[in-house]
N, C-alpha and C positions, 0 to 999 in steps of 0.2 A: 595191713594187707598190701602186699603189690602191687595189685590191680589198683590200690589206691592213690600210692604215691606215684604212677603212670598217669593216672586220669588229672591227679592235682599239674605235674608237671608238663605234661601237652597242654593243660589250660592256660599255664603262665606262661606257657612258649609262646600261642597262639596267641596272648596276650599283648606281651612284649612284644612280637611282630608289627600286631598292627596299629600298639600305639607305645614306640617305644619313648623309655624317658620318664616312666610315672613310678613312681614310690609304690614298692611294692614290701608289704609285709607278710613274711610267712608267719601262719598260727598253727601249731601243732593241734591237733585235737584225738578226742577218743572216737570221734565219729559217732556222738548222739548231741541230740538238741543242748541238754544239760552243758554237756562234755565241751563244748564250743559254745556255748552261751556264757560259759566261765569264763573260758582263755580269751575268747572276745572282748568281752565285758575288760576284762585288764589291759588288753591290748587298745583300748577304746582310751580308757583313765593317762594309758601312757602317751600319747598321742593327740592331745585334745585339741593341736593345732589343724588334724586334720579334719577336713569340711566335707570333703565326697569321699564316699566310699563303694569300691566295686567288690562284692561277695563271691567267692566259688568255693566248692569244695569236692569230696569223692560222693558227696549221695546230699539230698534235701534236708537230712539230718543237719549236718552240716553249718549249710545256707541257712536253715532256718534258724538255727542257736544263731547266728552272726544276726541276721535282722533282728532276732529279739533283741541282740543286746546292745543294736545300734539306736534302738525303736527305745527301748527301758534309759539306753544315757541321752536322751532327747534330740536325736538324729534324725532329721524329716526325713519321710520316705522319697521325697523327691530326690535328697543329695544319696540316695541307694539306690543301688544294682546289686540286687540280689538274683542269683542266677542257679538255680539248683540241678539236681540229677534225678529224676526217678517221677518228677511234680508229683508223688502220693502224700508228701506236707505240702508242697506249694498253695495246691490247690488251698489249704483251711485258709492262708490268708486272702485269697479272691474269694472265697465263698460270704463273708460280709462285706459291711458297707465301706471300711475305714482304710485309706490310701496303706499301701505296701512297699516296704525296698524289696519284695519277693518281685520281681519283674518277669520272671519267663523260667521254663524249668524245659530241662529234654525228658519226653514223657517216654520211657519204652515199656511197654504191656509187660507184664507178669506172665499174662498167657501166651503168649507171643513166642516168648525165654523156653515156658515149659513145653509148649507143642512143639518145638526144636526141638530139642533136651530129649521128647520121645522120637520122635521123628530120624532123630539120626542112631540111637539106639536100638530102633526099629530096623532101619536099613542095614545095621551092622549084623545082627543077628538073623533076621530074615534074609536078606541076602550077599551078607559078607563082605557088605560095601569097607571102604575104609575110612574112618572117622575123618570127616576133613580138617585139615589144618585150622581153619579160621570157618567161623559161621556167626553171619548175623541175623537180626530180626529188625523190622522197619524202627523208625524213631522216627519223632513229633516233637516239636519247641512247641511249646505251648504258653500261653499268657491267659491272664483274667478275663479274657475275654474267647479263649479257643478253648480251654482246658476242659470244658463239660461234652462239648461235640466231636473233641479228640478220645473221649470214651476212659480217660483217668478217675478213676475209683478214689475217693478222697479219704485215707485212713484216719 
């Protein structure tokens, strides 16, 4: 999707900004756990000299196959930054007891999306507003430790 390779490539911009100079590998993925728990996982084998590893991707999906498969080739969660989109997986790895490279996730509500979603479909019809250009809904980083009182629903 679009909206994906945007969200991937404002991350590594954003990335590179602020800490230019670091080895950066792109992984292609299908965008589910599996899907990047595989390309990861290879991408891990080929790479072995590498020690820390920073995680992002277009949704938790994502993030979450790269920890697993940093987690599964015997990569402490300390030398991980895993950073995901959406925390509706983040959250399972804060919900036990056992250290995560899942570190922080942007939490944006569900409900949030769809009460826009009616809300300007509303105005447009009721009163002929015109769909705005751009429309957002609030967002939350959230961590193991904010992720339950930030109101993230853990699928």
């Amino acid at each position: 999707m679009t909206v994906c390779g945007d969200r991937v490539k404002a991350a590594k911009d954003a990335f590179n900004s602020a800490v230019p100079g670091v080895q950066n590998i792109d992984v292609a993925t299908d965008n589910t756990p599996t899907g990047a728990q595989d390309k990861i996982a290879a991408t891990v084998t080929a790479n072995q000299g590498v020690k820390h590893w920073v995680v992002w991707g277009c949704n938790d999906e994502n993030v979450q196959g790269g920890v697993t498969a940093l987690e599964n080739a015997g990569v402490s969660a300390d030398n991980v930054i895993g950073v995901g989109l959406g925390a509706y997986l983040a959250c399972k790895n804060w919900s036990g007891d056992k250290p995560s490279g899942m570190k922080a996730a942007l939490f944006i509500n569900g409900k949030d999306v769809g009460a826009l979603a009616v809300q300007t479909m509303y105005d447009k019809l009721k009163n002929s507003k015109d769909f705005p250009a751009e429309a957002f809904v609030p967002t939350t980083m959230v961590d193991a430790t904010t992720w339950k009182s930030a109101g993230v629903t853990c699928s």
